[in-house]
Structure formats: structure tokens, C-alpha cells
C-alpha positions as CSV (number, residue, x, y, z in Angstrom):
1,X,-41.7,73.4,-2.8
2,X,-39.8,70.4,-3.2
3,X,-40.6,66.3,-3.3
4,X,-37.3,65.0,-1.9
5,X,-36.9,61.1,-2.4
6,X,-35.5,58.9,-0.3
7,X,-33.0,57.3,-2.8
8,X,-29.2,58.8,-2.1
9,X,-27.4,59.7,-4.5
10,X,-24.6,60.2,-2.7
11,X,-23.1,60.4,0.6
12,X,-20.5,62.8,2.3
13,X,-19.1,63.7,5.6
14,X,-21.9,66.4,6.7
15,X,-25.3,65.2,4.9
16,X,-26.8,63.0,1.9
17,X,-27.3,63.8,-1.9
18,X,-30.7,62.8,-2.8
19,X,-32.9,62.8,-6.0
20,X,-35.6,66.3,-5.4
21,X,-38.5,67.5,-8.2
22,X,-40.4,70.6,-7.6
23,X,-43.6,70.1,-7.0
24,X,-44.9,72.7,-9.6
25,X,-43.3,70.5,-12.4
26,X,-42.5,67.1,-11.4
27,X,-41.7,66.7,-15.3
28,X,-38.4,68.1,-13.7
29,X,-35.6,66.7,-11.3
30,X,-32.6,67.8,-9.3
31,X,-30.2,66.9,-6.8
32,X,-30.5,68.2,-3.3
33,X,-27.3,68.4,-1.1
34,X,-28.5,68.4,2.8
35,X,-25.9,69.5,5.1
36,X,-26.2,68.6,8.6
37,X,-25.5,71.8,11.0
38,X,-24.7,69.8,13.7
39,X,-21.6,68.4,11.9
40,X,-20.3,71.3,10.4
41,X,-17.9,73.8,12.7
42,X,-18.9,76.7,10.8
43,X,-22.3,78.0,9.7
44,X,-21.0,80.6,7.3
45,X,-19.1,77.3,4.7
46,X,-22.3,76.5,3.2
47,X,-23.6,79.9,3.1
48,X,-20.3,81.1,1.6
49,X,-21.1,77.6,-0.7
50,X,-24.2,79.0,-1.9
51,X,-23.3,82.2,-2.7
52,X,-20.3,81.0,-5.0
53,X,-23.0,78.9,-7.1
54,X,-25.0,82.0,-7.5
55,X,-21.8,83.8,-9.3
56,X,-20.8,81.4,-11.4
57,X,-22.4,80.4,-14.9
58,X,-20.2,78.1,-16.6
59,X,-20.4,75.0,-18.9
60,X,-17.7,73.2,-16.4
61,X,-19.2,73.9,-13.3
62,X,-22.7,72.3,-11.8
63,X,-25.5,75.1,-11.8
64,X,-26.6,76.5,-8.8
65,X,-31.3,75.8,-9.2
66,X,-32.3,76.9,-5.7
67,X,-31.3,76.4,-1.9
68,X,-33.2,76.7,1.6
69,X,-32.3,75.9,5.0
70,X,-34.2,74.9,8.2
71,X,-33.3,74.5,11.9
72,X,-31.4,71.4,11.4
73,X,-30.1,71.5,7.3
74,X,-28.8,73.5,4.8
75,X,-30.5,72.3,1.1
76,X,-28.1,73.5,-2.0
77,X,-30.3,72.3,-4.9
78,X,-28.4,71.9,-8.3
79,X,-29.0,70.1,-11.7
80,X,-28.6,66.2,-11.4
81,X,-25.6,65.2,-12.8
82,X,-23.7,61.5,-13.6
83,X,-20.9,59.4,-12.3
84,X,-17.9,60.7,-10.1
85,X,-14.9,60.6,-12.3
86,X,-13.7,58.8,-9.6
87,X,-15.4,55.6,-10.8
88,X,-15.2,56.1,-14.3
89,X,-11.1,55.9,-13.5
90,X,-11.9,52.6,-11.3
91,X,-13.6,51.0,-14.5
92,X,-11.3,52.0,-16.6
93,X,-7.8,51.2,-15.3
94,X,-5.6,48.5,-16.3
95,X,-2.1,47.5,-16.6
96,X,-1.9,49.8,-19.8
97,X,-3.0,53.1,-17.6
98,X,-6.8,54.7,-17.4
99,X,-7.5,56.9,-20.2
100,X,-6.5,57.6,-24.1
101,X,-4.4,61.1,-23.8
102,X,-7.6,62.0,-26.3
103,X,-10.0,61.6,-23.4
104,X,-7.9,62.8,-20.7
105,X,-7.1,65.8,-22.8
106,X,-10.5,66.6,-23.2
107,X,-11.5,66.2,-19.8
108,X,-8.2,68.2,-18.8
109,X,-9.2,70.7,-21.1
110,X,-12.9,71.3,-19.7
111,X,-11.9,71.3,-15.9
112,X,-9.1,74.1,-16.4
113,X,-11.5,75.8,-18.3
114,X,-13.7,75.8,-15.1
115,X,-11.0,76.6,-13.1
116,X,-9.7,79.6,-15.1
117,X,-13.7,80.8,-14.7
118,X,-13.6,80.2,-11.4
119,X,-9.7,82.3,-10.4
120,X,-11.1,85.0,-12.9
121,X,-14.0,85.5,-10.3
122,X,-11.8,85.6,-7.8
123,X,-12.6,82.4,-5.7
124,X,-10.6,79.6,-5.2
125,X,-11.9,75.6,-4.8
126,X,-9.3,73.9,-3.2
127,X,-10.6,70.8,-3.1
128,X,-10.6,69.8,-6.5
129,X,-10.4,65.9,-6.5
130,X,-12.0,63.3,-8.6
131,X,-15.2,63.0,-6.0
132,X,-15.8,66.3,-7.0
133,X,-15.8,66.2,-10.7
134,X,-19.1,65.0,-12.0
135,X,-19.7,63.5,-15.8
136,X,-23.5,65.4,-17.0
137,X,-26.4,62.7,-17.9
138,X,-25.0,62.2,-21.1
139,X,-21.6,60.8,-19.9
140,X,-20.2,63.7,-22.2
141,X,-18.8,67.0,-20.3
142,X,-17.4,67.2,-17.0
143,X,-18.7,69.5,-13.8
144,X,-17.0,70.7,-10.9
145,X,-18.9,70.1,-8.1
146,X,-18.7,71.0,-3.9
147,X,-17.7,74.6,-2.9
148,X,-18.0,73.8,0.3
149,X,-13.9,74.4,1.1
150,X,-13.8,77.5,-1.6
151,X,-12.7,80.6,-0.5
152,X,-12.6,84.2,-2.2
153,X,-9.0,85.1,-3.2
154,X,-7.7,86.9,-5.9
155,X,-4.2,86.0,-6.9
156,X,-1.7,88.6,-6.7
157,X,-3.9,90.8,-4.6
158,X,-5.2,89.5,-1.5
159,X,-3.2,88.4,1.0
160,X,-2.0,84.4,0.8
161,X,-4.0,82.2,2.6
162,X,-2.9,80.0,5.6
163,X,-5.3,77.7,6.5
164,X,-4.4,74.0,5.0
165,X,-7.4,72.5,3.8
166,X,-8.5,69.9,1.2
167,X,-7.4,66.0,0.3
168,X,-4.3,64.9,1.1
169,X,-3.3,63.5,-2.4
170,X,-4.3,66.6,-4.0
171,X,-2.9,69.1,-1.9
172,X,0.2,71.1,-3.2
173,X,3.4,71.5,-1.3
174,X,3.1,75.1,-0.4
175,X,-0.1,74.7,1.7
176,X,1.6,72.6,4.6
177,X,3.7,75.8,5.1
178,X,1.1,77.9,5.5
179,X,0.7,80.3,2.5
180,X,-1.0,79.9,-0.7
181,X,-3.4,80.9,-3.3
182,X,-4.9,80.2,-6.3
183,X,-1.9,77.7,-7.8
184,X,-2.8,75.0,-5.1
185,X,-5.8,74.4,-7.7
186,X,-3.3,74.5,-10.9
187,X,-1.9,71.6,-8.7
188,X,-4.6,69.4,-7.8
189,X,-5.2,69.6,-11.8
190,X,-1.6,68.0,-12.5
191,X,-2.7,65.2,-9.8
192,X,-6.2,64.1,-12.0
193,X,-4.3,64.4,-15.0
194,X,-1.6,62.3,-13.6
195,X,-4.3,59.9,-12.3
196,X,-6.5,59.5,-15.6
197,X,-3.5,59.3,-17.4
198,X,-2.3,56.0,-15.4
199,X,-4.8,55.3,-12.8
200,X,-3.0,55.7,-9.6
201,X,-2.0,59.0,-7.8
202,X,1.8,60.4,-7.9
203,X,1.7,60.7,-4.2
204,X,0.9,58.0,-2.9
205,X,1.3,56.7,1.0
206,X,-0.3,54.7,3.9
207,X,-1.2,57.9,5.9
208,X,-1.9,61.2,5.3
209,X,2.2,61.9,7.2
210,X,3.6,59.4,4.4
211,X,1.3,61.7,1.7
212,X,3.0,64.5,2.6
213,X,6.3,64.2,3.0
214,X,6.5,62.2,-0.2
215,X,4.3,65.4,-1.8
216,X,7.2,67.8,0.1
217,X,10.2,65.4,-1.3
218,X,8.7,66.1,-4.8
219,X,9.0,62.8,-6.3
220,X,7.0,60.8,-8.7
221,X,7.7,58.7,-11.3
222,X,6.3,59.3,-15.1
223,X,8.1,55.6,-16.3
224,X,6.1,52.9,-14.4
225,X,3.1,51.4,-14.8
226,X,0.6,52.7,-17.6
227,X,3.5,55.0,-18.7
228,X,5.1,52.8,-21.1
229,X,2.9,54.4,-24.1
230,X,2.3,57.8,-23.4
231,X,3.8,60.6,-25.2
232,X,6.3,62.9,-23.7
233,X,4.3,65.7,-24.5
234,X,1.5,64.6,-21.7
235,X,4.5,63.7,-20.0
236,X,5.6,67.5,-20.0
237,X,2.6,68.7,-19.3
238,X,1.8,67.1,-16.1
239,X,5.4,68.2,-15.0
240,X,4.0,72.0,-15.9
241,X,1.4,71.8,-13.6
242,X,3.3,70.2,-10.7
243,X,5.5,72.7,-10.6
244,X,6.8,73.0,-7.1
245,X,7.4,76.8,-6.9
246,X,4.4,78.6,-6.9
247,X,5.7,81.4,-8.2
248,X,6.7,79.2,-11.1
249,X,3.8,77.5,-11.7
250,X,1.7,77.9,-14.5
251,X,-2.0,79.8,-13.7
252,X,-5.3,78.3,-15.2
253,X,-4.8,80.1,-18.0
254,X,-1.1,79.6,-19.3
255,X,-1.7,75.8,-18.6
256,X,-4.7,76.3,-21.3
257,X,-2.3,77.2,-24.2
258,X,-0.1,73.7,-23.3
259,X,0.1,71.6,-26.7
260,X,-1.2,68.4,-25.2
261,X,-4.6,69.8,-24.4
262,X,-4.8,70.1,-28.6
263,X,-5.7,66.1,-28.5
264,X,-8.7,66.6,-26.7
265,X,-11.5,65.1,-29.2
């Protein structure tokens, strides 16, 4: 049904991202995530992947067109989407910091908006990075993209989860002990906002050990480089979000109503 081309868009640790339009209207084009099953431990991830997409309808999230699998690949087909807000912070860093509080309000804003949507559906990302946070064509809004790690869990009810997964940098202190739910998103948040806001991550190390324990020691600096100009407002509100107790922390939600997120343009 499908004219997949050979042009990747993008590559990840179990397949390719490449440009697809159906045949039926080739006025029309997508993007095609193939994942390989022989690299993949579990069959039921992408499955699990592709019936998250189908739930969720949201401005902040990519959209879910079509999927299909054959003996050797899963294909999750979605709308095409822009740069990795991982670039856009490579491009855009200096000596000053990364982003105007304005733009890294707004694209604050829109991704805890996703996230909210996503926690009031009951289902977790934990692996929100900048890889998987998408600009549309436009360059305007921001998508959340690869719900590959996700797992259904509503907060408060289901049991806390135990199994660690996700990017080191953006991984929050209560998942290397062993139970967590829905705040380790709240604080993978606070780690992009921390980045756009100065271009570097608050945890920073030369191993994924050094990562940790400096993520478990709790301590990162809001004075250094690219901090000289920003207000303390943005200031408080990445402490809000990187809230060490869980309990504590703020959900989805509460971090919405935060002041800062009133500059977004």
C-alpha cells in the first residue's frame, strides 16, 4: 500500500526512519519507522508502541497514520515531522545559553501539555529526551515522538514500576532504586528545560556510573554558563520539576500553572 523511499530520515538502535507515500495518493507523504525484530528482546514493545499511538490524539504528540508488520519488521507509519530539538539546541547554543525564556517557555509549555495528555491516559513515556521531541514542517510546534519504552501506569493506582529504563541524562533519581511512576517524566521535563535554557545538561559525566551518581548527589548548578541572564523565575521553575522526592514533585499538571510558562509567545 505503501512506496517507501530509500532516503533515511533517521536512524535508531532497532531499524531506519524513512520517507513512505501511499500509493493511492502520492500527493501525500509520511514517515515509516521499521523496526528490526531481530534486535529487539521483546515482540510485544512495538506492539504495545502501536497501540499507545492509536489512543492518543493530541496537538503535542506525533499522530499515529497506519502500521503493518512482516516476518522480519514492524512499520509504525506517522505524519512526517521536522528537526530533533536536539539539533535545533546544537545550532543555537552559545556562550550566552540556547534559547530566549520566550521560546523555551513555549516549547516547555507544549511538551507538558503532551505529557499531562499522555498521564491522563494513563501511560507513561519514560524516555522523553530531546531525540524524541520533533519540531512539525513548519518549525512551529513541538511533537513527542517514540513510544517504544512507554508503559501503562496510572499514578496513584497501579503498582510502582521497577524496571529502570530510558537515557541516562534524563533519568530521575528514584528509578535506579527501583520504583517509580509517572514523575520520572515530570523529571526528564526539568532536564530539556534546563538544557534549552543553557545548552548543556545538569547532569553531566563521562559514563553512564558518573551520570548517576552525580543525578543521586542532586547537584547542579543554575549560576554558570548561559545563566548569567535568566530570570529567577525560570530559575524556580526548573528547581520545581527536579524535585528529588517524588512524592514532592509536581505532576504534569501543577507544573502547567507555574508562572514562567506565562512567557511562552
Amino acid at each position: 500500500d505503501y512506496h517507501v523511499s530509500s532516503q533515511v530520515l533517521g536512524t535508531g538502535n532497532y531499524g531506519n526512519v524513512r520517507e513512505c507515500t501511499p500509493r493511492c495518493d502520492t500527493s501525500k507523504t509520511y514517515a515509516v519507522k521499521s523496526i528490526d525484530k531481530s534486535k529487539i528482546g521483546r515482540l510485544d514493545y512495538p506492539r504495545r508502541e502501536i497501540a499507545f499511538l492509536a489512543k492518543l490524539n493530541h496537538p503535542g504528540i506525533v499522530c499515529l497514520i497506519d502500521f503493518y508488520e512482516d516476518e522480519d519488521y514492524f512499520h509504525i507509519i506517522t505524519e512526517k515531522l521536522g528537526s530533533e530539538l536536539f539539533h535545533k539546541v546544537i545550532e543555537n547554543t552559545t556562550l550566552q545559553g540556547c534559547f530566549s525564556e520566550e521560546y523555551a517557555a513555549s516549547v516547555m509549555k507544549s511538551l507538558l501539555e503532551a505529557v499531562a495528555h499522555l498521564h491522563s491516559k494513563g501511560i507513561v513515556h519514560r524516555d522523553i529526551k530531546q531525540e524524541n521531541i520533533l519540531f512539525d514542517l513548519q518549525g512551529d510546534g513541538i511533537k513527542l515522538i517514540d513510544f517504544g519504552l512507554s508503559r501503562k501506569h496510572k499514578r496513584g493506582v497501579d503498582k510502582a514500576m521497577r524496571n529502570p529504563v530510558g537515557t541516562a541524562y534524563y533519568m530521575s533519581p528514584e528509578l535506579f532504586g527501583g520504583r517509580y511512576d509517572g514523575g520520572c517524566d515530570v523529571w526528564s521535563c526539568g532536564v530539556v528545560d534546563y538544557i534549552v535554557l543553557c545548552g548543556y545538561p545538569p547532569f553531566n559525566g563521562q559514563d553512564t556510573s558518573e551520570i548517576q551518581k552525580r543525578i543521586l548527589q542532586g547537584t547542579y548548578y543554575l549560576d554558570g554558563r548561559g545563566w548569567e541572564n535568566k530570570s529567577e523565575e525560570s530559575k524556580d521553575f526548573i528547581r520545581y520539576l527536579l524535585t528529588r522526592d517524588p512524592k514532592r514533585r509536581p505532576t504534569a499538571d501543577e507544573a502547567l500553572m507555574h508562572p514562567w510558562l506565562n512567557r511562552a509567545r
